[in-house]
C-alpha positions as protocol buffer text, in pm:
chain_id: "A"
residue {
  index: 1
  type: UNK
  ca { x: -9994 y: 8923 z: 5220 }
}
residue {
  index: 2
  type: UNK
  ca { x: -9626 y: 8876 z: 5037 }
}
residue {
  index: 3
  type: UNK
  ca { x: -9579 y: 9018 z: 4748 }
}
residue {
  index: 4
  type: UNK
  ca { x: -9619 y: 8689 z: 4546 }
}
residue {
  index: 5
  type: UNK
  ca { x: -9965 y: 8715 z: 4669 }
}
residue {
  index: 6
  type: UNK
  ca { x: -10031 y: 9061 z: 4522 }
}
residue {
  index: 7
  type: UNK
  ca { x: -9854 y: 9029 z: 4240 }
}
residue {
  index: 8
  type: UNK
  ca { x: -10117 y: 8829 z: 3994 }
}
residue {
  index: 9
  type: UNK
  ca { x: -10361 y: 9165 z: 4105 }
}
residue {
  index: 10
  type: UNK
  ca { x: -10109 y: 9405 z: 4024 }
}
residue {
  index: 11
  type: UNK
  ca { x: -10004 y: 9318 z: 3691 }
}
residue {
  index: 12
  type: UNK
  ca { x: -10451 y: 9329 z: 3638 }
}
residue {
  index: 13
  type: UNK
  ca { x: -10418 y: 9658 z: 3695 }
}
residue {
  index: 14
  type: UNK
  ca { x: -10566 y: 9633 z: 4072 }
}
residue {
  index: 15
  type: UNK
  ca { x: -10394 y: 9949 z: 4310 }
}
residue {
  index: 16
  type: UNK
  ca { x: -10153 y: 9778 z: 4567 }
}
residue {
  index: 17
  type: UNK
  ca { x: -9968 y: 9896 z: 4881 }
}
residue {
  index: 18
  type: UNK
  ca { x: -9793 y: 9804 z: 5200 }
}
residue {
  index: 19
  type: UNK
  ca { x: -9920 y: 9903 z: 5546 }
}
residue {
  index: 20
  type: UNK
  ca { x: -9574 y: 10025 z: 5665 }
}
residue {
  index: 21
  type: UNK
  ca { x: -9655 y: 10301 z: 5347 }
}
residue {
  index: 22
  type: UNK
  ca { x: -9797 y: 10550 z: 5627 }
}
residue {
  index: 23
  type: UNK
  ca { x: -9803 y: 10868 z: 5357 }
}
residue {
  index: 24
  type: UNK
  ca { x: -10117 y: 10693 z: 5151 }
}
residue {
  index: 25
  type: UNK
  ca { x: -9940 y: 10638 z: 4830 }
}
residue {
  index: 26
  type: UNK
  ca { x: -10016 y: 10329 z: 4627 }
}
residue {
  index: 27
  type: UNK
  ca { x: -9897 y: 10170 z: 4310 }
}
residue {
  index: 28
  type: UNK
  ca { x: -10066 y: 9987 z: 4007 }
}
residue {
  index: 29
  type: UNK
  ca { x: -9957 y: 9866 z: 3633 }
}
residue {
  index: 30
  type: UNK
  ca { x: -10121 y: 10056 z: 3402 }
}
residue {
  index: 31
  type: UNK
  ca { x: -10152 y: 9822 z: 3044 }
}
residue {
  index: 32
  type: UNK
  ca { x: -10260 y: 10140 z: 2854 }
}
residue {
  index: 33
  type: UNK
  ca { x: -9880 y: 10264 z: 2893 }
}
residue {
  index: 34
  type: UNK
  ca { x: -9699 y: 9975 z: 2939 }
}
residue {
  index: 35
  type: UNK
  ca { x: -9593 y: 10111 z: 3239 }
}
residue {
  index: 36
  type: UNK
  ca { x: -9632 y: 10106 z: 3671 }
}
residue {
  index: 37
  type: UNK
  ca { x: -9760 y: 10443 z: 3852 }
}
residue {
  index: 38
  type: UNK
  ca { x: -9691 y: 10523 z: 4221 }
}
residue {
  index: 39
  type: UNK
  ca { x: -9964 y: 10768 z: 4327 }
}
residue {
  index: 40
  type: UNK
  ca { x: -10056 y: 11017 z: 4602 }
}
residue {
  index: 41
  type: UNK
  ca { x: -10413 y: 11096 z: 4792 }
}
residue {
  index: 42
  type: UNK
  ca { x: -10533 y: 11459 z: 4655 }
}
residue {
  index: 43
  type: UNK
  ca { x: -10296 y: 11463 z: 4393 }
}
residue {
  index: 44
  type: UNK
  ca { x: -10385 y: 11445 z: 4029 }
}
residue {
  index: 45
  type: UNK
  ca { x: -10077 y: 11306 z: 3854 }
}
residue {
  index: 46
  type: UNK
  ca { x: -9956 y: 10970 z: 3896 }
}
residue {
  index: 47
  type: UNK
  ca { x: -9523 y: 10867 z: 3828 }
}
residue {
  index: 48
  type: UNK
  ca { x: -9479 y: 10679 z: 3542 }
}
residue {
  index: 49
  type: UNK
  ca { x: -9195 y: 10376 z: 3575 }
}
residue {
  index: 50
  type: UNK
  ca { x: -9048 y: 10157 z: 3359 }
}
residue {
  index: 51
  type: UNK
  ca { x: -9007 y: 9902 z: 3674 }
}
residue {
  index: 52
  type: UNK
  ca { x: -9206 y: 9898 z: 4000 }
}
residue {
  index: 53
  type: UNK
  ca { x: -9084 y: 10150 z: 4222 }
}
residue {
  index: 54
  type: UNK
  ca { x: -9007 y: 9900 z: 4492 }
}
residue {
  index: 55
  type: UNK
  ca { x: -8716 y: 9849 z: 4734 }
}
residue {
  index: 56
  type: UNK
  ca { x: -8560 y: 9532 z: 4830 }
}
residue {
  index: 57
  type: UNK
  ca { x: -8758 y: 9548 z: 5180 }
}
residue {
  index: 58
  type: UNK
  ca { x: -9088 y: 9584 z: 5004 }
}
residue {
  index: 59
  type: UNK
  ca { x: -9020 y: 9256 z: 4793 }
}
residue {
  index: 60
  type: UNK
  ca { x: -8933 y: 9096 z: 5122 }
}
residue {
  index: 61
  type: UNK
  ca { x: -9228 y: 9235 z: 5332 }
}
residue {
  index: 62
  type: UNK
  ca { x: -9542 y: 9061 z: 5423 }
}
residue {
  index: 63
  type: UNK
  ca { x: -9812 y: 9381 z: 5474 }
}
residue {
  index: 64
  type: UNK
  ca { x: -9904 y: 9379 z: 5101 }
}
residue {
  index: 65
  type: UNK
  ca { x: -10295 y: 9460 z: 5039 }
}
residue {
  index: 66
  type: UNK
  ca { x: -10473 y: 9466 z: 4723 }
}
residue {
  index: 67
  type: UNK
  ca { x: -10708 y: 9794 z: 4732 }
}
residue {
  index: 68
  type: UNK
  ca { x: -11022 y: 9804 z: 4408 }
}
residue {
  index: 69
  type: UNK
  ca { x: -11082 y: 10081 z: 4218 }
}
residue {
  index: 70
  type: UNK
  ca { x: -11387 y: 10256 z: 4344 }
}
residue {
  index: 71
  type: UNK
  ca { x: -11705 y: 10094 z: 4122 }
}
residue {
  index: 72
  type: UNK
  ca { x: -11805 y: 10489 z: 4021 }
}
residue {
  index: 73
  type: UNK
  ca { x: -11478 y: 10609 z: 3950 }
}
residue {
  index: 74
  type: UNK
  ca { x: -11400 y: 10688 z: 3559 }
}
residue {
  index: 75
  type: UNK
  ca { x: -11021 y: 10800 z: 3631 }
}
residue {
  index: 76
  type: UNK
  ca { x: -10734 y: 10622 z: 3799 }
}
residue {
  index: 77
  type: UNK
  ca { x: -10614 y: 10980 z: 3939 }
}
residue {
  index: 78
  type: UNK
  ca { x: -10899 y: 11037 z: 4137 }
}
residue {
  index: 79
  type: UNK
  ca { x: -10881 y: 10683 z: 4419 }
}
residue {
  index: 80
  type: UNK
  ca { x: -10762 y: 10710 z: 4745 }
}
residue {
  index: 81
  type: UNK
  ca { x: -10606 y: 10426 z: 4868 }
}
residue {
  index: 82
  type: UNK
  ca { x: -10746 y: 10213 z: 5125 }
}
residue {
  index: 83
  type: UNK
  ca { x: -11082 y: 10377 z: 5115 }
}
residue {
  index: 84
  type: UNK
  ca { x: -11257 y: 10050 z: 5026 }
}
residue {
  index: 85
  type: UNK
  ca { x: -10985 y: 9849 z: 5322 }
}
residue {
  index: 86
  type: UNK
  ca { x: -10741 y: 10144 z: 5496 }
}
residue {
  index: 87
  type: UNK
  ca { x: -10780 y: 10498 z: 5643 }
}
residue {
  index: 88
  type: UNK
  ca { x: -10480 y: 10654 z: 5541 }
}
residue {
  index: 89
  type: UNK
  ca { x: -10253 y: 10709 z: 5819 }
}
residue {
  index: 90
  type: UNK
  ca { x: -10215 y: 11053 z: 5946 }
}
């Protein structure tokens, strides 16, 4: 997907990332804060940024998936990307 795809699920507050992003991390808006977050598998603190942490590459690339927030899950902190869609790379 572009990003112009992902981007109506993003600012909902649905975790995105990019396949090429081999290390697991994913982003998401979070309304609450006014703010995006760039987080980690097995970490429980997310970055906080003003703008999406994006490059000019990621704008341009086409391996954008939309990830959901596990249905049990209470906190943001706890999700692992891609374990609804993508095994994190190792």
């Amino acid at each position: 997907m572009t990003f112009a795809e992902i981007l109506p699920s993003l600012i909902a507050g649905q975790p995105v990332y990019r396949k090429g992003w081999n290390d697991g991390h994913f982003i998401y808006y979070e309304e609450d804060w006014n703010h995006f977050s760039e987080a980690w598998p097995d970490t429980d603190w997310h970055t906080l940024c003003t703008f999406a942490p994006l490059r000019g590459s990621d704008l341009a690339a086409d391996d954008w998936e939309v990830d959901e927030w596990d249905a049990d899950e209470l906190e943001k902190g706890h999700h692992i990307r891609g374990v609804t869609k993508k095994e994190v790379v190792e």
